[in-house]
Each structure stands twice: as structure tokens, then as C-alpha cells.
N, C-alpha and C positions, 0 to 999 in steps of 0.2 A: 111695166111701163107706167108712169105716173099720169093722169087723164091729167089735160088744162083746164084749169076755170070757165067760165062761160066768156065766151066772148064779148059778149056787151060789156060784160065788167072790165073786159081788158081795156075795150075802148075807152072807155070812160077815164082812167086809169091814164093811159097814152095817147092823150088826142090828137098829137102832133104825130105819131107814127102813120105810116103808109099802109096800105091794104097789104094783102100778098106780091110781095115783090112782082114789078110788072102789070099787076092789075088791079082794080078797086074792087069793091066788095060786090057789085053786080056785074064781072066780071069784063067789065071795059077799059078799056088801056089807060094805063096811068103814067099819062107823061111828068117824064124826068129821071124815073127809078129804071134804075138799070136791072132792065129783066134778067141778062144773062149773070148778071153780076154772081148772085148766090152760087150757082151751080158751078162758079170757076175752082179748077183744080180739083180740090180732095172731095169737095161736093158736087161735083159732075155727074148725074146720075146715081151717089150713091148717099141721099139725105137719109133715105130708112137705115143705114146704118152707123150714119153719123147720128143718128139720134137713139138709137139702139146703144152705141159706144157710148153716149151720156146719161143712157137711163130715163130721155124725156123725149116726148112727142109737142113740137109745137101745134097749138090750134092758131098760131097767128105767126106765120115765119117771117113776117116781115119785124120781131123783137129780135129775131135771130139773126136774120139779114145787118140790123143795124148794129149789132153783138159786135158783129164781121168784118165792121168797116172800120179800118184804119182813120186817120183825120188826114194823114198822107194818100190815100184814094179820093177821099172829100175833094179835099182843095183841087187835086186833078181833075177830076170829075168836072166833063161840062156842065152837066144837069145842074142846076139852083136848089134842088131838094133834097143830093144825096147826102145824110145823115152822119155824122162821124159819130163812136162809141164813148166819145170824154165823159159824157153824163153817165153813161151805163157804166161806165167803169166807176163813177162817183157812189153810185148806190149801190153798186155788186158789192165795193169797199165796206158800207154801211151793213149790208147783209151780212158780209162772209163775219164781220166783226160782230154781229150780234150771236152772230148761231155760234163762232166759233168760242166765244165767250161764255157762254151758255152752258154748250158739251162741257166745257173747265170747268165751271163752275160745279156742276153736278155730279160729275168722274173724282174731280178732289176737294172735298169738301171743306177739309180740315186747313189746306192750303193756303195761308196769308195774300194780300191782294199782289204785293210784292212776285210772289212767288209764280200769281198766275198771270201776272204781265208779262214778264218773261218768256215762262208758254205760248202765248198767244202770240207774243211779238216774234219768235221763232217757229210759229204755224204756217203767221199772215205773211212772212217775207219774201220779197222778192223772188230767190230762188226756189223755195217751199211751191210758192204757187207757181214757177216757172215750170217745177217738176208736174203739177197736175195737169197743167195746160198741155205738155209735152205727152203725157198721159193718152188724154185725150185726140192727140195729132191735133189742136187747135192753131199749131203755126204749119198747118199744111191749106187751111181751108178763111182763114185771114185777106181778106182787100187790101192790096199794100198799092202804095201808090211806084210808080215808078223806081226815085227816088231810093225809096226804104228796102226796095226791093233787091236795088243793085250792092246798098250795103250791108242784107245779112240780117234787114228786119224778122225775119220769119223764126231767125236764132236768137234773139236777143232775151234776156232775162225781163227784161223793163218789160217789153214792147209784150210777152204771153203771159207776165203774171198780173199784166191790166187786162190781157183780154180775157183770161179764167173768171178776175172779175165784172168782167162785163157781159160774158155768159152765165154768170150768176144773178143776175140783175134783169138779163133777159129771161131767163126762167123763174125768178119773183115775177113779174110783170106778168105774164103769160097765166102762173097758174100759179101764182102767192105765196107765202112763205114756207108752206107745207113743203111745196116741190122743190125748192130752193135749198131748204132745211136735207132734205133726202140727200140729193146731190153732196150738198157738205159733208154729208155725215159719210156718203160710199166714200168719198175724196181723201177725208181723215182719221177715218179710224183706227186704221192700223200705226198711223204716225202717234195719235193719241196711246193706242195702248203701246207701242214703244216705248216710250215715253214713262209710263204706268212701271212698264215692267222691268225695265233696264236702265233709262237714262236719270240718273239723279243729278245731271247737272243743273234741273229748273226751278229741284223739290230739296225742300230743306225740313225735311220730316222735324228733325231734332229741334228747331224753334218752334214749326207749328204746335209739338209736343207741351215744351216749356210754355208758351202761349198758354193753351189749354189747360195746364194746372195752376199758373197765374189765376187765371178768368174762373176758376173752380176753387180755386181758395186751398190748394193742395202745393206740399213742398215738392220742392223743382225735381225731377227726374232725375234718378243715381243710377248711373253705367256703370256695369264692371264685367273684365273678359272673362269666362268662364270657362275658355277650353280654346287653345290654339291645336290647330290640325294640320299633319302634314309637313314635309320638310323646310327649310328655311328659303328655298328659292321660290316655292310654291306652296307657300300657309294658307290655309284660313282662319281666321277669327272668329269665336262665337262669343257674342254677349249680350248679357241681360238687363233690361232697364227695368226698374219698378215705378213707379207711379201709385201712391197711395197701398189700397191691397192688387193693384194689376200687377202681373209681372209679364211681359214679352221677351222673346230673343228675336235677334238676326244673329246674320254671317255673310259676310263677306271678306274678297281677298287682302283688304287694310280694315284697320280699326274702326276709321273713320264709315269706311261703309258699311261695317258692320253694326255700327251705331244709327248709323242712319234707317237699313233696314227694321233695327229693335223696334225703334220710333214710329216707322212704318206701319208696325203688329201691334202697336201699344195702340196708338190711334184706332185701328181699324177693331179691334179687342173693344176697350172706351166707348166706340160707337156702336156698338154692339148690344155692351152693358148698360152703357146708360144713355145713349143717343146722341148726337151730335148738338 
């Protein structure tokens, strides 16, 4: 489990947030804040596991609380203080897109900016984070107001991949970006190395390549197949690119992927010998 920051910092940090849901900091009632609120449904008795299932311990459950609340429980809400998540989803937005930015940057180096827009805009989407949210059961344990409630809020792709990031935003808040960072990284790494190791729809090795002997002063990268394997319903292709004195192969089941791969080994070779 990841400890929280100190609390004073968080205050400082959130001055407009509430104590612990239902009471203030010297533990006297705090009118407005719907005490029972947190604990509805999925969090009824079972917060140590809903934070267990996230990997984080609130020191202030009241970022969490507001993580929670819909803006369709807000406006229901008689209280004058309870909180909706639009801002937390503002900044979760800002977090998940720096960390996620980041991990790209650093996993594919070689990668044009082109290339890692792509990635990221297929990370941060809609559905991608509807899936973590779902992940997490976060549309079991959501403040819906009424309304949201009766149409199917709890399902919706919009309505959990704003709230993934607004429990991302809640745990920056609480305990900074380290904990935040954490979080993103269990959330996507395996989408990441998917990604790494199979999907070449994001990575266009074969330009980053040409790029790189451009910007090195070296003649452009020469493909040639060097060995087709296997019968014609089910080939593979092997071939090798050279790049000054590197030589690489790939293979894959088209040419094209098999180039792509080559390009892949020449890069990673490249970076090897002579650094990035």
C-alpha cells in the first residue's frame, strides 16, 4: 500500500475540501456533508477493500468522497456543500496525461512525436479508461443522482472514464504524484507492453529508422527478403535491413511486418552501439 503525504500538506493543497466525510477535523459534526453518503453500495462497510483493490490508502477520505460524487448527486443534494468531481476529473485529465506521456516517452524512445500521440490518445480514451474504472468496480461505488441513475449512469463509458480520472486526481491530492504515478503505471502496463510487443498499429519503426539515419548523416535504410518460410497460406517472411555497418532482421507473417520488425532490431541494436 502506498502511505499518503502528510496531511497538513494536503490541506493546504485542498482548502476548499471537507474533513472526513460527516465530521471535521476535531471530530464534530459537519453539517451539510452527507455522512452516509461514502459508505453507499459498493463502500458499505467495505472501504479497506476498496482501497486495497486500488492499491492506496486514503489519509483524507474526504478527496475520495468527492472523487465519488457525481454533479447529478450535487444538484440533488439538499446540502449547499456537497461537492461534485468536474474539477477532479480536470486534473486527474492533467495527471493521467503527464504520467502517461512520460511512461511513452521513456519505453519508445526512438518514436516520432507523431507516433506517440497516437499511443497516448489510444491509452487516454474513453473506453481504455472506461475499462480501468470497470477494473476497479468504480461504477459500483459512484453518487448518482437520481436521474443518472435510472438511465444506466453506472454503465456509461463517459460518466467511469471521468471518474477513473477523478480518482486519479484524488490520490495526486492526497499523497502527490508519486501515488498517482503508481496507480497509472499498475493500471497500464500491460496495455503498454501490448502495445511494445504486438500491436504495430501506433509504431512506425521503419520512419523512426529513416529519421535516425537522416539526423546521423548515414544512407537511408535497404530491405531485402532473405528467406520466405512455410507454405503459401501460412508464410513467413524474414528480412534484413542494414543501416551503415548494422545489419538487423525481423519476420513476420507480411513483408510489411517483417520490415517493420527489422527496423525495430536495427533501432534497438543502434541504441545499443551507439546510444540514442
Amino acid at each position: 500500500m502506498v502511505s499518503p503525504a502528510a496531511a497538513q500538506r494536503d490541506a493546504a493543497r485542498d482548502p476548499a475540501a471537507t474533513a472526513i466525510p460527516g465530521h471535521s477535523g476535531d471530530g464534530a459534526s459537519d453539517p451539510g456533508v452527507v455522512t452516509e453518503a461514502l459508505y453507499s453500495r459498493g463502500l458499505d462497510g467495505d472501504l479497506p477493500d476498496f482501497e486495497k483493490r486500488i492499491g492506496y490508502v486514503f489519509g483524507r477520505r474526504d478527496y475520495l468522497r468527492r472523487a465519488l460524487t457525481h454533479k447529478s448527486y450535487s444538484h440533488e443534494a439538499k446540502e449547499d456543500n456537497v461537492r461534485h468531481n468536474e474539477t477532479y476529473e480536470f486534473l486527474g485529465d492533467a495527471v493521467l496525461g503527464f504520467v502517461i506521456g512520460d511512461l511513452l516517452f521513456q519505453h519508445f524512445p526512438h518514436l516520432d512525436e507523431g507516433a506517440l500521440s497516437k499511443m497516448k490518445a489510444y491509452l487516454v480514451s474513453a473506453p481504455s479508461l472506461a475499462s480501468k474504472a470497470r477494473t476497479y468496480d468504480l461504477g459500483e461505488v459512484i453518487l448518482l443522482g437520481v436521474g443518472e441513475e435510472k438511465t444506466g449512469g453506472r454503465q456509461k463509458d463517459s460518466l467511469l472514464a471521468n471518474l477513473f480520472e477523478a480518482l486519479i486526481a484524488a490520490i495526486y491530492l492526497d499523497g502527490g504524484i508519486h501515488s498517482a504515478r503508481q496507480l497509472i503505471e499498475r493500471a497500464f502496463s500491460e496495455d503498454i507492453r501490448r502495445i511494445d510487443q504486438q500491436d504495430l498499429l501506433f509504431q512506425d519503426y521503419k520512419t523512426a529508422l529513416q529519421e535516425l539515419a537522416q539526423a546521423r548523416g548515414l544512407l537511408l535504410p535497404d530491405y531485402n527478403v532473405v528467406a520466405e518460410v512455410g507454405p503459401d497460406h501460412d508464410k513467413t517472411f524474414i528480412i534484413e535491413v542494414k543501416l551503415g555497418s548494422l545489419t538487423a532482421r525481423g519476420e513476420g507473417s507480411s513483408k510489411k511486418e517483417a520490415q517493420q520488425q527489422a527496423a525495430k532490431q536495427a533501432l534497438s541494436e543502434f541504441s545499443g552501439r551507439y546510444g540514442s
